[in-house]
VOVEXVO-209194 format. One record per residue (C-alpha): residue number from 1; residue in three letters; x negated, y negated, z negated. Coordinates in steps of 0.25 Angstrom, whole numbers. Example, Ala and Ser with C-alpha at 12.3 -4.5 7.8 and 13.67 -1.06 7.14 Angstrom:
# VOVEXVO-209194
<r><seq>1</seq><type>ALA</type><x>-49</x><y>18</y><z>-31</z></r>
<r><seq>2</seq><type>SER</type><x>-55</x><y>4</y><z>-29</z></r>
***
This chain:
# VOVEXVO-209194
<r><seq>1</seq><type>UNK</type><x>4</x><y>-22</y><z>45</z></r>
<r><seq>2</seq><type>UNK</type><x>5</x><y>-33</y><z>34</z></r>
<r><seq>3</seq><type>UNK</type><x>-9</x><y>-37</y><z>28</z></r>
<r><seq>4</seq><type>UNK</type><x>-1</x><y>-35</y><z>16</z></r>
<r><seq>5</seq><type>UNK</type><x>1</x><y>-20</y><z>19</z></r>
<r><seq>6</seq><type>UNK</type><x>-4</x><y>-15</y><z>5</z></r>
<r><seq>7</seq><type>UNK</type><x>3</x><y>-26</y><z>-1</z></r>
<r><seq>8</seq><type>UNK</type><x>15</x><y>-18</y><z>4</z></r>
<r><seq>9</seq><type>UNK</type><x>11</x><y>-6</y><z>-2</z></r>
<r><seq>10</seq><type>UNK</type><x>7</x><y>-10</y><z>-15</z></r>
<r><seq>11</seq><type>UNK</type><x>18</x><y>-21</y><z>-18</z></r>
<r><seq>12</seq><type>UNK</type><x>29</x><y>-12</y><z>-15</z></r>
<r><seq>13</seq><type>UNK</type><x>39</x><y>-10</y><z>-28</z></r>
<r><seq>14</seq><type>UNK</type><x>30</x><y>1</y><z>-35</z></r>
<r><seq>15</seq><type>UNK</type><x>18</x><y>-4</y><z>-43</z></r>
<r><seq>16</seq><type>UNK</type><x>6</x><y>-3</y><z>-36</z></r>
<r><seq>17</seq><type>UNK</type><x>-1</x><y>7</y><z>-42</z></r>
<r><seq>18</seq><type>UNK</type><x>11</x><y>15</y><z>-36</z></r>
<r><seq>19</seq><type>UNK</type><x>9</x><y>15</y><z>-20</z></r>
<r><seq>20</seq><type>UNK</type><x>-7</x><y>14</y><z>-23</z></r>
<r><seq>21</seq><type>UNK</type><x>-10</x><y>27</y><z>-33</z></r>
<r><seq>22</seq><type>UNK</type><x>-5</x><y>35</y><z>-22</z></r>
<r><seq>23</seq><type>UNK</type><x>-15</x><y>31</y><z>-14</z></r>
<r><seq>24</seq><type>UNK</type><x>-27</x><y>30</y><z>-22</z></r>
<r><seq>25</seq><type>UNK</type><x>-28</x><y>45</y><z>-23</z></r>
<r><seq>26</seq><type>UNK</type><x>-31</x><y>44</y><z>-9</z></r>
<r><seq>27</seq><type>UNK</type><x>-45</x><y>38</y><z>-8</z></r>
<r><seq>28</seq><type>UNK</type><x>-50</x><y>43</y><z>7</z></r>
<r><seq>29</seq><type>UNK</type><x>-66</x><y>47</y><z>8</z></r>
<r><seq>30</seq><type>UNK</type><x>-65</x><y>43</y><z>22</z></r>
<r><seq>31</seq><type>UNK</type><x>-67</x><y>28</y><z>25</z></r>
<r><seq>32</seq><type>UNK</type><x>-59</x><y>22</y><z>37</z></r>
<r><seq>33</seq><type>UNK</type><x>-65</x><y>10</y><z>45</z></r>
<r><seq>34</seq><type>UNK</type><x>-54</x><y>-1</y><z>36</z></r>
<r><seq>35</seq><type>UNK</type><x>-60</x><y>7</y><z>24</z></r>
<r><seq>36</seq><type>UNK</type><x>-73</x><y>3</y><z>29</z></r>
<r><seq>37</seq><type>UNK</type><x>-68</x><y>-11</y><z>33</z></r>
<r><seq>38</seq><type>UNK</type><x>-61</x><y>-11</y><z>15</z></r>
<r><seq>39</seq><type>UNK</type><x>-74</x><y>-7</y><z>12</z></r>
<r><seq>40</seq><type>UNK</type><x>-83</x><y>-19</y><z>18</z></r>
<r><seq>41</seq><type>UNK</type><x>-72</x><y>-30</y><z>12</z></r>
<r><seq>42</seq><type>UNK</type><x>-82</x><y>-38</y><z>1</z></r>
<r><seq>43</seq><type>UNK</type><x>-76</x><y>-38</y><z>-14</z></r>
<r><seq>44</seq><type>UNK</type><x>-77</x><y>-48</y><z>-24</z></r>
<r><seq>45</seq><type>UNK</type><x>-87</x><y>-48</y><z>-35</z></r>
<r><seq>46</seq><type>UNK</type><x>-81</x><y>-36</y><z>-44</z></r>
<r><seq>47</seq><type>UNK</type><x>-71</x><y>-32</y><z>-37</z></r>
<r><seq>48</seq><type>UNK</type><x>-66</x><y>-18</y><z>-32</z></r>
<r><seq>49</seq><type>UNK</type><x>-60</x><y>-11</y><z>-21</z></r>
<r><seq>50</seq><type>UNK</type><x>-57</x><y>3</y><z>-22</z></r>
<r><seq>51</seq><type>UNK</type><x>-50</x><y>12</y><z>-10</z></r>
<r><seq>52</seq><type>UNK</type><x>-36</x><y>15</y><z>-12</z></r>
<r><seq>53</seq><type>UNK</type><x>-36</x><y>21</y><z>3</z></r>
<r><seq>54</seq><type>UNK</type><x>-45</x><y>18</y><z>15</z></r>
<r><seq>55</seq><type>UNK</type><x>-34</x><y>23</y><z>25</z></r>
<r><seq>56</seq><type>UNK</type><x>-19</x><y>21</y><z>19</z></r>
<r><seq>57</seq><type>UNK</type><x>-8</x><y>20</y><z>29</z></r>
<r><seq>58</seq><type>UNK</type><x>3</x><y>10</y><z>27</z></r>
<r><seq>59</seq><type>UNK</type><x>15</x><y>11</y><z>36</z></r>
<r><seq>60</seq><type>UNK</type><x>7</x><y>17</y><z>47</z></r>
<r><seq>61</seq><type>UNK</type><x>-6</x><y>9</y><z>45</z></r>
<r><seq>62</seq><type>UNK</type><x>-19</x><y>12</y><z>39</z></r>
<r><seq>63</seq><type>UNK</type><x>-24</x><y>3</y><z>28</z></r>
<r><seq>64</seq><type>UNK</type><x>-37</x><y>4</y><z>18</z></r>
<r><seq>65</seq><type>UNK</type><x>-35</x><y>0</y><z>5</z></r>
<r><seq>66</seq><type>UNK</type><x>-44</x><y>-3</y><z>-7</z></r>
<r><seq>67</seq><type>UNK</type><x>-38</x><y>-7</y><z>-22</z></r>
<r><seq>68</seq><type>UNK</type><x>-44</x><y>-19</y><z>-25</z></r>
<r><seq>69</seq><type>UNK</type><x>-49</x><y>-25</y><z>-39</z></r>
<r><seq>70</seq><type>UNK</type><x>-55</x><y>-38</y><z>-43</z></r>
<r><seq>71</seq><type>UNK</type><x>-58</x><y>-44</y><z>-57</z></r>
<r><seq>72</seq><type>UNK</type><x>-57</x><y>-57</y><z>-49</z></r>
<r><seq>73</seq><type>UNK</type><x>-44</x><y>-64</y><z>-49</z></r>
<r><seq>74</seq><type>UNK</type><x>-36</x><y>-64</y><z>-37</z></r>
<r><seq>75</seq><type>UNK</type><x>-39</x><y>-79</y><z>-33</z></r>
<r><seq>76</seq><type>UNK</type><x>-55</x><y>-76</y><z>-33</z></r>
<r><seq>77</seq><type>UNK</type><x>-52</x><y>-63</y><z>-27</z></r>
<r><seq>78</seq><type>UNK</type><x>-45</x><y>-71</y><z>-13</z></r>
<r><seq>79</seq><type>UNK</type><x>-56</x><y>-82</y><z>-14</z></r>
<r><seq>80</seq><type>UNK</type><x>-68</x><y>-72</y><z>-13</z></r>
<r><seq>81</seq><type>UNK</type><x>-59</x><y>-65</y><z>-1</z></r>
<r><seq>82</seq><type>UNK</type><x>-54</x><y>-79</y><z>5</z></r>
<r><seq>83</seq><type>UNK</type><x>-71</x><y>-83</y><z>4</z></r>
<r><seq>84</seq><type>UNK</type><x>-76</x><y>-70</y><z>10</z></r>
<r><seq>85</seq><type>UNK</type><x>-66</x><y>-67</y><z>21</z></r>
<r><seq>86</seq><type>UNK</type><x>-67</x><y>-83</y><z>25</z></r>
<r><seq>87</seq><type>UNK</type><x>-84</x><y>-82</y><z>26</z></r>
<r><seq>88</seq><type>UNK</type><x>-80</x><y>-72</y><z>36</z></r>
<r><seq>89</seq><type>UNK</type><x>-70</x><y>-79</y><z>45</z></r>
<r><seq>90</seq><type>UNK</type><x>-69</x><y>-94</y><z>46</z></r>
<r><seq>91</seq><type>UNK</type><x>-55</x><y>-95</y><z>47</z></r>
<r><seq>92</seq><type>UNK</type><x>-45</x><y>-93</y><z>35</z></r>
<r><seq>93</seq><type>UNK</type><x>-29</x><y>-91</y><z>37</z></r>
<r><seq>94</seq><type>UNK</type><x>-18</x><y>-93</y><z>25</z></r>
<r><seq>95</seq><type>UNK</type><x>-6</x><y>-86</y><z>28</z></r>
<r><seq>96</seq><type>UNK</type><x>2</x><y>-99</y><z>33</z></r>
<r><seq>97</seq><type>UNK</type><x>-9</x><y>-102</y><z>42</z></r>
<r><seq>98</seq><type>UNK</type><x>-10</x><y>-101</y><z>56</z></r>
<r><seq>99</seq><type>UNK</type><x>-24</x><y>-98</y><z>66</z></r>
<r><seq>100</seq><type>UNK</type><x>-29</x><y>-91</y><z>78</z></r>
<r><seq>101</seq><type>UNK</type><x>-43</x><y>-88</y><z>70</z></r>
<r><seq>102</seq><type>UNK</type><x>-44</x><y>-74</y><z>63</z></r>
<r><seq>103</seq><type>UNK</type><x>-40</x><y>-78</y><z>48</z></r>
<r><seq>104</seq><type>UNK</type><x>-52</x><y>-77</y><z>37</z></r>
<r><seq>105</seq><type>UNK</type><x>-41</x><y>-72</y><z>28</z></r>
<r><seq>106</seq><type>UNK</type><x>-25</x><y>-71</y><z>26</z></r>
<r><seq>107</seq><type>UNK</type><x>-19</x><y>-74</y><z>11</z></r>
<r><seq>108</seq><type>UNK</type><x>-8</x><y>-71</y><z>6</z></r>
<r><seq>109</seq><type>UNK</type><x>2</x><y>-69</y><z>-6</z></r>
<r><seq>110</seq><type>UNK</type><x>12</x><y>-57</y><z>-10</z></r>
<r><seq>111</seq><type>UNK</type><x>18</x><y>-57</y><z>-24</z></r>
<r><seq>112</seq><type>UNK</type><x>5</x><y>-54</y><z>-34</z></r>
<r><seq>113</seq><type>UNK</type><x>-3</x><y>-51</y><z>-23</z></r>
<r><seq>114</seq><type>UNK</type><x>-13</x><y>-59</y><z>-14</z></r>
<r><seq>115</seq><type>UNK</type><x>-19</x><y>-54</y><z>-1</z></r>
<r><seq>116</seq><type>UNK</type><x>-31</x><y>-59</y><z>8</z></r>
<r><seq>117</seq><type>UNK</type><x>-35</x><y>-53</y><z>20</z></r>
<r><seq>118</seq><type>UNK</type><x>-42</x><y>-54</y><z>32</z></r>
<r><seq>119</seq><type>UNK</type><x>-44</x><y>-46</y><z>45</z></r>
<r><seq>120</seq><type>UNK</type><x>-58</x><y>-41</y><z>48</z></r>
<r><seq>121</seq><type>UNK</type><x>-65</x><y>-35</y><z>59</z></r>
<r><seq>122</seq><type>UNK</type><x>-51</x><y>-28</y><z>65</z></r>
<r><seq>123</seq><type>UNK</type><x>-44</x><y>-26</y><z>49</z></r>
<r><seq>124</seq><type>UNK</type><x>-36</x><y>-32</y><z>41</z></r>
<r><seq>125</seq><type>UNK</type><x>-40</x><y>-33</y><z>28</z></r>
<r><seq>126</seq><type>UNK</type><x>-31</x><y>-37</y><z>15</z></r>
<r><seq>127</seq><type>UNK</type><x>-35</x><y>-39</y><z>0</z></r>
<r><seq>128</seq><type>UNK</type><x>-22</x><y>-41</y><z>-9</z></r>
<r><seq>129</seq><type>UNK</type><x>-24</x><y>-43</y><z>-24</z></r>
<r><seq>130</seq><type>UNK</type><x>-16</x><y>-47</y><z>-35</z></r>
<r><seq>131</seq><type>UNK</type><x>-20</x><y>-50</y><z>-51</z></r>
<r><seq>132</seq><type>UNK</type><x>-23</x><y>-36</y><z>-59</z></r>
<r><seq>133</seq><type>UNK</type><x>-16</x><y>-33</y><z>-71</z></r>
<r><seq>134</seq><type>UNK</type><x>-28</x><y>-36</y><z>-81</z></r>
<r><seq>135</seq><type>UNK</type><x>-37</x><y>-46</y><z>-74</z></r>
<r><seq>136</seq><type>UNK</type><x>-42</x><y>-48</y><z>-61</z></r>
<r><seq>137</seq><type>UNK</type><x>-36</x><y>-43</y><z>-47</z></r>
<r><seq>138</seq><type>UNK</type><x>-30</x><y>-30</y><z>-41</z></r>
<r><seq>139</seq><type>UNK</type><x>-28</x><y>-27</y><z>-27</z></r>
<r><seq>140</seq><type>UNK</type><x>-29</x><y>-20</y><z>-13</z></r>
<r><seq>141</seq><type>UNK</type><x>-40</x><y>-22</y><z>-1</z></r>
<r><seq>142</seq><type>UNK</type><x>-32</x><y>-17</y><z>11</z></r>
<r><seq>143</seq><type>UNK</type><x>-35</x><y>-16</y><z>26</z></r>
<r><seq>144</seq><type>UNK</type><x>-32</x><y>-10</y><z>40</z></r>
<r><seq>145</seq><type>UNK</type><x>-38</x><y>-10</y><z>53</z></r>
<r><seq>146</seq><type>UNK</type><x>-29</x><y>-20</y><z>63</z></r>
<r><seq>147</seq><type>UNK</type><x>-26</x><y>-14</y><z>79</z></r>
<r><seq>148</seq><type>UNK</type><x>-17</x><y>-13</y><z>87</z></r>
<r><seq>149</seq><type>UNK</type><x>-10</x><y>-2</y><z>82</z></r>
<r><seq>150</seq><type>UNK</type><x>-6</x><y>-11</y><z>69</z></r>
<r><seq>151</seq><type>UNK</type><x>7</x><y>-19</y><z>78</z></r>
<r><seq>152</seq><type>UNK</type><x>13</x><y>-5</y><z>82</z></r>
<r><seq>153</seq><type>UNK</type><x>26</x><y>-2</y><z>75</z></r>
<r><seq>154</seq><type>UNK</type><x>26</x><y>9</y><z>65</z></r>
<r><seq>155</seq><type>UNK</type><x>39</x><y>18</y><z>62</z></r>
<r><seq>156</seq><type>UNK</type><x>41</x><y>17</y><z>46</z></r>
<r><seq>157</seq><type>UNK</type><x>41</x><y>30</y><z>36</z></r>
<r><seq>158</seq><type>UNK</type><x>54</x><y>34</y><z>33</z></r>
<r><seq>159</seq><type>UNK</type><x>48</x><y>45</y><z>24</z></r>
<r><seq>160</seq><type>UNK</type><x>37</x><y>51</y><z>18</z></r>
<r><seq>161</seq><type>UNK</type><x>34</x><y>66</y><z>21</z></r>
<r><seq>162</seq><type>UNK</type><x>44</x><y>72</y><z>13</z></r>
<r><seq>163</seq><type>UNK</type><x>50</x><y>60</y><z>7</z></r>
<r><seq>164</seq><type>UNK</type><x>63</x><y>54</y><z>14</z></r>
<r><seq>165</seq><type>UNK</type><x>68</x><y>38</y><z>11</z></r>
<r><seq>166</seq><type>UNK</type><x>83</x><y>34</y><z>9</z></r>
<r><seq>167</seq><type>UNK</type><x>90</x><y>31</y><z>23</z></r>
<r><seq>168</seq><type>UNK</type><x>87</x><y>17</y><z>24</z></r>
<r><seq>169</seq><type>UNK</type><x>77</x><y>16</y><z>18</z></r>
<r><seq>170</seq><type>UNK</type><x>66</x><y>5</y><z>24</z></r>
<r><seq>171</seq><type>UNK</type><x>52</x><y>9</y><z>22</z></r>
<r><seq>172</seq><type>UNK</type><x>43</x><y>-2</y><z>18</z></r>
<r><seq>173</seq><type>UNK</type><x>29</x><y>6</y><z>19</z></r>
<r><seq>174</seq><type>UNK</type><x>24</x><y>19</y><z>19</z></r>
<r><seq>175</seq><type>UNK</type><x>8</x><y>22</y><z>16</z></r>
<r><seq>176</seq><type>UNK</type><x>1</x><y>34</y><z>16</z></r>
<r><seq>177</seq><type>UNK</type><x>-13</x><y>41</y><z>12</z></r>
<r><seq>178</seq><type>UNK</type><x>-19</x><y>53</y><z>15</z></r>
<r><seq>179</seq><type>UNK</type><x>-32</x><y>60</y><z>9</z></r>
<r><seq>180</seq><type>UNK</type><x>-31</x><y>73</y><z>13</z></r>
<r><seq>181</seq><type>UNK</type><x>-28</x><y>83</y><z>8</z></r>
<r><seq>182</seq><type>UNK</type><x>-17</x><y>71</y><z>0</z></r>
<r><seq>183</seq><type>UNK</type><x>-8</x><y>61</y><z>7</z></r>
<r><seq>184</seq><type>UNK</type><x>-1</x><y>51</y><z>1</z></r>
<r><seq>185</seq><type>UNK</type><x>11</x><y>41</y><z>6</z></r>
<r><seq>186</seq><type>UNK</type><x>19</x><y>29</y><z>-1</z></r>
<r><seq>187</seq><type>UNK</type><x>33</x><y>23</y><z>5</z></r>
<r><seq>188</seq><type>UNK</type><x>40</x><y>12</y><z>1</z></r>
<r><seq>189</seq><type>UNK</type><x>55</x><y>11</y><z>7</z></r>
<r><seq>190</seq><type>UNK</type><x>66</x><y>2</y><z>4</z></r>
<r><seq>191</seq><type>UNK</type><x>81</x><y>6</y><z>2</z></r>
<r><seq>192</seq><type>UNK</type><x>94</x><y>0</y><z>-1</z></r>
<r><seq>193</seq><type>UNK</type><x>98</x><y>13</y><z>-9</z></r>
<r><seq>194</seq><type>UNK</type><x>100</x><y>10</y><z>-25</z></r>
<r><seq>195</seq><type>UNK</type><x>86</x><y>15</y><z>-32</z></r>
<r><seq>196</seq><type>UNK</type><x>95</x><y>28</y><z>-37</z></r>
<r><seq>197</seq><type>UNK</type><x>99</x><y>32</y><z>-24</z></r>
<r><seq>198</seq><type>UNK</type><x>84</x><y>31</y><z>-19</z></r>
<r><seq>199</seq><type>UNK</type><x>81</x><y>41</y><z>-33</z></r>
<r><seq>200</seq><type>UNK</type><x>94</x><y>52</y><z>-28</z></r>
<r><seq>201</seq><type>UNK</type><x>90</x><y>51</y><z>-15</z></r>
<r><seq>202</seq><type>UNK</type><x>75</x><y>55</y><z>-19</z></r>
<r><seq>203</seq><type>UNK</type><x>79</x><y>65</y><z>-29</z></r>
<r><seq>204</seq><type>UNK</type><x>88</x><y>71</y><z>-19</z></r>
<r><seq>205</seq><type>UNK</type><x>79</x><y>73</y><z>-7</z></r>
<r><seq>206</seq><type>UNK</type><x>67</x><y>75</y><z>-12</z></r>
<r><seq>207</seq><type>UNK</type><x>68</x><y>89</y><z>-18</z></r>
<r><seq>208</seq><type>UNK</type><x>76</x><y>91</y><z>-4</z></r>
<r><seq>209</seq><type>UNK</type><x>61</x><y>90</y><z>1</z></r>
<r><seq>210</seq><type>UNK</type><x>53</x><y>98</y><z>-9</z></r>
<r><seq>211</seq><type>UNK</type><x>51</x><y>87</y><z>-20</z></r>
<r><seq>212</seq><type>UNK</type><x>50</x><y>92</y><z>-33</z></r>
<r><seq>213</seq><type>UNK</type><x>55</x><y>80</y><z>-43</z></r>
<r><seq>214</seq><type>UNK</type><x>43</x><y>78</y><z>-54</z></r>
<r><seq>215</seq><type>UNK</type><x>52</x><y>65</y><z>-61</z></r>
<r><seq>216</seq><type>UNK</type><x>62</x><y>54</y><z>-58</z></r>
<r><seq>217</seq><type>UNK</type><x>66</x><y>42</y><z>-65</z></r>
<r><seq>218</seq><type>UNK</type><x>79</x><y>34</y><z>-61</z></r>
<r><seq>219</seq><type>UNK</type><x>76</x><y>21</y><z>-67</z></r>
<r><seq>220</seq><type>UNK</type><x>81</x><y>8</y><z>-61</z></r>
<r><seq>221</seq><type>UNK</type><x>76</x><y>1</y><z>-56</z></r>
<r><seq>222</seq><type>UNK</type><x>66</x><y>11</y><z>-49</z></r>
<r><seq>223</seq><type>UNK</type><x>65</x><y>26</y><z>-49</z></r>
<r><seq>224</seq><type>UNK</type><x>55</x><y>36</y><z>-47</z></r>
<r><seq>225</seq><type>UNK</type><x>53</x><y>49</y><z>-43</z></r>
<r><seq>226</seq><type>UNK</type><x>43</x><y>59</y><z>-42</z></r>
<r><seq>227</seq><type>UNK</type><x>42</x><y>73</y><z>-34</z></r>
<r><seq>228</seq><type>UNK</type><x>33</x><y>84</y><z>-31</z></r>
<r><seq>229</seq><type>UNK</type><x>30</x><y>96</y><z>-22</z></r>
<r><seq>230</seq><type>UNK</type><x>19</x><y>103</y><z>-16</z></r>
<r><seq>231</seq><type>UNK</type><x>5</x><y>94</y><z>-16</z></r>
<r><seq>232</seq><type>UNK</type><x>15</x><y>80</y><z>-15</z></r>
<r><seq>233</seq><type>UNK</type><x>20</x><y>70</y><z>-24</z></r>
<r><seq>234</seq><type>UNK</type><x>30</x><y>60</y><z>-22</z></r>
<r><seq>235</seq><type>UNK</type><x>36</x><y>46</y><z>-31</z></r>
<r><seq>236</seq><type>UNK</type><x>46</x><y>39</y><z>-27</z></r>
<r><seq>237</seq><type>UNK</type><x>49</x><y>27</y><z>-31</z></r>
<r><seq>238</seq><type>UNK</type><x>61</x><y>20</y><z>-30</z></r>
<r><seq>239</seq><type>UNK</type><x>64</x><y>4</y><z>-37</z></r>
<r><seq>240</seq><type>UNK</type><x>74</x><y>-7</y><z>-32</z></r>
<r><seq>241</seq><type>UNK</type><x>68</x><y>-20</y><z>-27</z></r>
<r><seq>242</seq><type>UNK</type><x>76</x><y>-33</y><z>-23</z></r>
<r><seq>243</seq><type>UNK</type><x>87</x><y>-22</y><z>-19</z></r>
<r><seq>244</seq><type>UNK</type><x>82</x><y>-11</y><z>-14</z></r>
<r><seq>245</seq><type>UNK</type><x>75</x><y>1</y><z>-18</z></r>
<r><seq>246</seq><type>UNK</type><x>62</x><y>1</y><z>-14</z></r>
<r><seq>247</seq><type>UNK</type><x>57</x><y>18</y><z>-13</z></r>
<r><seq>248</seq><type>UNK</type><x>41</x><y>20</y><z>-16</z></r>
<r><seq>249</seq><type>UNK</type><x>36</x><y>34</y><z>-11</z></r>
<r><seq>250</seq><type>UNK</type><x>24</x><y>40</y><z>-16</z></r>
<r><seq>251</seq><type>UNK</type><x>20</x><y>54</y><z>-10</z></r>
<r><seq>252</seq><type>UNK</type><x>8</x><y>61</y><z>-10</z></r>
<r><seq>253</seq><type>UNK</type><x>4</x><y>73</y><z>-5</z></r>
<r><seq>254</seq><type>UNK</type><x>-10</x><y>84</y><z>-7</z></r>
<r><seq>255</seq><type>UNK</type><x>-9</x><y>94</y><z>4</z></r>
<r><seq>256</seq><type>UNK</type><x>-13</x><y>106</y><z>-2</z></r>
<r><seq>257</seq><type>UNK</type><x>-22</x><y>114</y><z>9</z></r>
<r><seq>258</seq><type>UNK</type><x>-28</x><y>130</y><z>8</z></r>
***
């Protein structure tokens, strides 16, 4: 998986607060060894990193991710990172460049958003920040554990549970949480259906699988649906991108038990 794994998620065509709220129901009591490893990464002076979720899975891969505050800017934020990750390893890599030695750090650029990451002590481990709306920096502390099983290939999600894609639709990630008794799972697919016949096709299977419709707007250039049934949610979200209709699905689910 891409070091730029969260990225994925959180810079998809819904705001980010989206894709994340889902999961920042979900805070899990018990701590997993990446948790531990999240847990042992050095902050700057006043900054914050508070769990989103120690053990999400993202297209059949486990991450631990932490949300990431910083009154700092984003510059001071990569300096203090680029000084600390260097201290511990001699040898620093830029994107473009090339070595045999074990990087210090790896930068780079997507849209708004910087990353810089390092693999330590068998883990890869990924900051990506970008400037807060009011002053500052917001962002996402990432990591998962790195073996062999990371090169094997996964069979993408055509669905979630009860909730069918459009034929030929492509799925660009799927990510789940679970906390039990409550689960929680967010898709993102792609399609070259109009946004309106995403929305029928929604409207019309869905019921077909026990979804009780709670509201609806079809608004171009995006629309948005949201059902209900026994102990699950679901919002799906569908907007046009350079194209294409680009589906969000958001379900949650709290099994009720005797």
């Amino acid at each position: 998986m891409s070091s730029l794994c969260v990225q994925a998620i959180l810079t998809g065509v819904r705001p980010v607060a989206t894709v994340v709220c889902f999961c920042c129901s979900f805070l899990w009591s018990v701590q997993s060894a990446m948790a531990s490893e999240l847990d042992d990464i050095r902050l700057p002076v006043d900054a914050s990193a508070q769990w989103v979720s120690p053990n999400l899975t993202h297209n059949g891969m486990s991450i631990a991710v932490k949300r990431f505050v910083s009154p700092q800017s984003v510059d001071e934020v990569l300096k203090f990172y680029r000084q600390l990750w260097q201290d511990n390893n001699t040898t620093t890599v830029s994107q473009s460049a090339t070595s045999e030695a074990a990087p210090g750090y790896v930068e780079n650029s997507v849209g708004q958003w910087r990353t810089i990451g390092r693999l330590e002590r068998g883990y890869s481990i990924v900051l990506q920040v970008r400037p807060a709306s009011d002053h500052g920096v917001e962002g996402f502390l990432s990591g998962y554990h790195i073996d062999g099983s990371q090169t094997k290939p996964r069979t993408k999600v055509r669905s979630i549970a009860d909730i069918p894609v459009m034929s030929g639709s492509q799925t660009v990630s799927h990510t789940s949480a679970r906390n039990d008794p409550k689960s929680a799972s967010t898709m993102i697919v792609t399609n070259q259906a109009s946004v309106s016949s995403n929305y029928r096709f929604y409207q019309d299977v869905m019921p077909r699988n026990g979804w009780a419709l709670s509201t609806g707007s079809d608004k171009l250039p995006s629309s948005i649906l949201m059902y209900a049934k026994a102990g699950a949610q679901a919002e799906i979200s569908i907007s046009q991108v350079r194209g294409e209709s680009v589906v969000v699905i958001n379900r949650t689910h709290n099994e009720v038990r005797p």
